[in-house]
N, C-alpha and C positions, 0 to 999 in steps of 0.2 A: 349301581345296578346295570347290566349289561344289556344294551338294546340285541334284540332278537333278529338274525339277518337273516334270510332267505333269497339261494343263488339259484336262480331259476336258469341253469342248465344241468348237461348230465356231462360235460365235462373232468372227468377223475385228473386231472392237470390243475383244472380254475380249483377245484374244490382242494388240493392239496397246500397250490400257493396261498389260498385263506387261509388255509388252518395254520401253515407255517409262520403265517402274520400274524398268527392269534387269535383271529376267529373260530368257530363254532356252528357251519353253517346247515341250516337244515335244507335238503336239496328236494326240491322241485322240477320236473323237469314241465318243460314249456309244451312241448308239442307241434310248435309251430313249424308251419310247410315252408322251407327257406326259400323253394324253388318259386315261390308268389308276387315275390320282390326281382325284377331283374331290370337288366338298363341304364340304371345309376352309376353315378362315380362310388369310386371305394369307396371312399371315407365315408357319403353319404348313406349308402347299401350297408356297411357295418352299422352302423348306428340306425337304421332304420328296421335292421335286423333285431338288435338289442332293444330298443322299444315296445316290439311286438311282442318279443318274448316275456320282458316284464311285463308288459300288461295283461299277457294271456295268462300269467302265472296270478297275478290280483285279482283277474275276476272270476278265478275261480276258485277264489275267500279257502276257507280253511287254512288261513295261517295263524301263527302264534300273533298274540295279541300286543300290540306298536311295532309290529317288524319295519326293518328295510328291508327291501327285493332291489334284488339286482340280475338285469339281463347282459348278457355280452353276446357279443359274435366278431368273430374273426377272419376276418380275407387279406391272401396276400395282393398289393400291388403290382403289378409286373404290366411295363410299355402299356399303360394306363388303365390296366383291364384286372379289374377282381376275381381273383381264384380263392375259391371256399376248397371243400373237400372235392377230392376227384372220382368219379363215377364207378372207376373202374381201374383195373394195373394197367393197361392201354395207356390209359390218360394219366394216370401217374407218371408213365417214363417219359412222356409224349412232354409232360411239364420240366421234369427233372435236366431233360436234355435242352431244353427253352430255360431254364436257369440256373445252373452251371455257369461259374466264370462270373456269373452277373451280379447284380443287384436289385434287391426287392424291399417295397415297404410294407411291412404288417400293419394294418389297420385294423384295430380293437373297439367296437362301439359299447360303451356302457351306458348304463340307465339306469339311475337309482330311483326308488318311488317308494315314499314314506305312507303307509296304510293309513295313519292315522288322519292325517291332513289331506291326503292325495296330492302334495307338491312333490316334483317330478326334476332331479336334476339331471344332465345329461350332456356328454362329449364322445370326442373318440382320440384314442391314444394310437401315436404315430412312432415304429421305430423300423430305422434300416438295417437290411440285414443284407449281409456279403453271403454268397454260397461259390466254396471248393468248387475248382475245374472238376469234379471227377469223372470216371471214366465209365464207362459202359455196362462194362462188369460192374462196378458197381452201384451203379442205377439199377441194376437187374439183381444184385443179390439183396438191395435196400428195399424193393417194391414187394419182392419175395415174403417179405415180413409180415408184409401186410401194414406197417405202422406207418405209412402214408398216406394209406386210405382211408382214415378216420380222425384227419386233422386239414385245417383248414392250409394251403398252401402246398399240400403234402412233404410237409418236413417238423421233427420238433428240434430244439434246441436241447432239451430236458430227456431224451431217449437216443435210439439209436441215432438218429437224422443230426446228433451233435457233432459231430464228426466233421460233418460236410457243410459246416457254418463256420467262416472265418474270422469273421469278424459281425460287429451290432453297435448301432451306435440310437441311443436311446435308451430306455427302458428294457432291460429285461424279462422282467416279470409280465411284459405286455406281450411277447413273444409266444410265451406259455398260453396268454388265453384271458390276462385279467393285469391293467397297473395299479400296481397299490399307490405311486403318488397322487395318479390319478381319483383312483376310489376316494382317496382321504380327502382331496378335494371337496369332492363330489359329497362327500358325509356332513363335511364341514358347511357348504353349500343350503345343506340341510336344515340347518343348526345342531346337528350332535357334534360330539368330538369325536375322534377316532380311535383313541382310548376304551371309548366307553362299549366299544364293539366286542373288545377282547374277551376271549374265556374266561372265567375267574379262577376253572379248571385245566390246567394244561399236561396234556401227556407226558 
């Protein structure tokens, strides 16, 4: 029988790498003010980010009955400072040109929480990521898109922003927005198997 999972973000990235995993997920979004949390190291701010969110998505019940939920959030690291999404194209090229050439760590916080028992397991996935020297131009034709603006770091791997990643050393899938070794962990943590998550239906 397939336990019932529930991704409490509105992330179209998290929700695609589940399904590619073989999940099924019914999406919730969380609602949570990210701007409420600030101050912290990454790693800690990611995962305190994804707590919030799964919990805000549990208490407000109407889920399928024995789900898991799961919250994530995503900041890049850079010279020890957490970037979420950018405000504005200002601050997008303003980043872009602050990393270039460089190196950043994505920090993924997850939170899994079983409805039924209310045990809560929970990390954060760490991967680095190399970003292209590139140039001006285009920083300015990539901002243009707009697809910086709605991703935490402002770049994906998985859209245009692939380009200008050179290299990753870690996980990939934690890049996108969600790690499946992780998760599986995290299931197993649980007591499910990670098996038992998968569709029985696959497209």
């Amino acid at each position: 029988m397939t336990v019932p999972f529930v991704l409490a973000s509105a992330s179209p990235a998290r929700l695609q790498t589940l399904r590619g995993a073989g999940l099924d997920p019914h999406v919730v979004v969380s609602g949570v003010d990210e701007s409420q949390l600030h101050g912290l190291p990454p790693v800690e701010l990611a995962l305190q980010l994804a707590e919030l969110k799964c919990a805000a998505v549990v208490e407000r019940g109407d889920l399928p009955e024995g789900a898991l939920v799961l919250g994530c959030d995503s900041v890049l690291e850079l010279d020890g400072e957490a970037l979420g999404k950018p405000a504005d194209a200002a601050e997008a090229t303003r980043r872009w040109r602050a990393m270039r050439g460089r190196v950043g760590v994505l920090q993924t916080g997850h939170c899994l929480r079983e409805t039924v028992t209310g045990a809560v397991a929970a990390a954060t996935a760490s991967t680095t990521v190399r970003f292209a020297d590139v140039t001006d131009d285009e920083i300015a034709a990539y901002v243009a898109t707009g697809e910086p603006l709605h991703v935490a770091g402002a770049f994906t791997v998985d859209g245009l922003g692939g380009a200008f990643v050179t290299g990753i050393e870690g996980d990939h899938h934690n890049v996108v927005g969600v790690s499946l070794p992780l998760l599986r962990d995290l299931v197993r943590e649980l007591g499910h198997e990670w098996t038992s998550l998968w569709s029985p239906v696959r497209a």
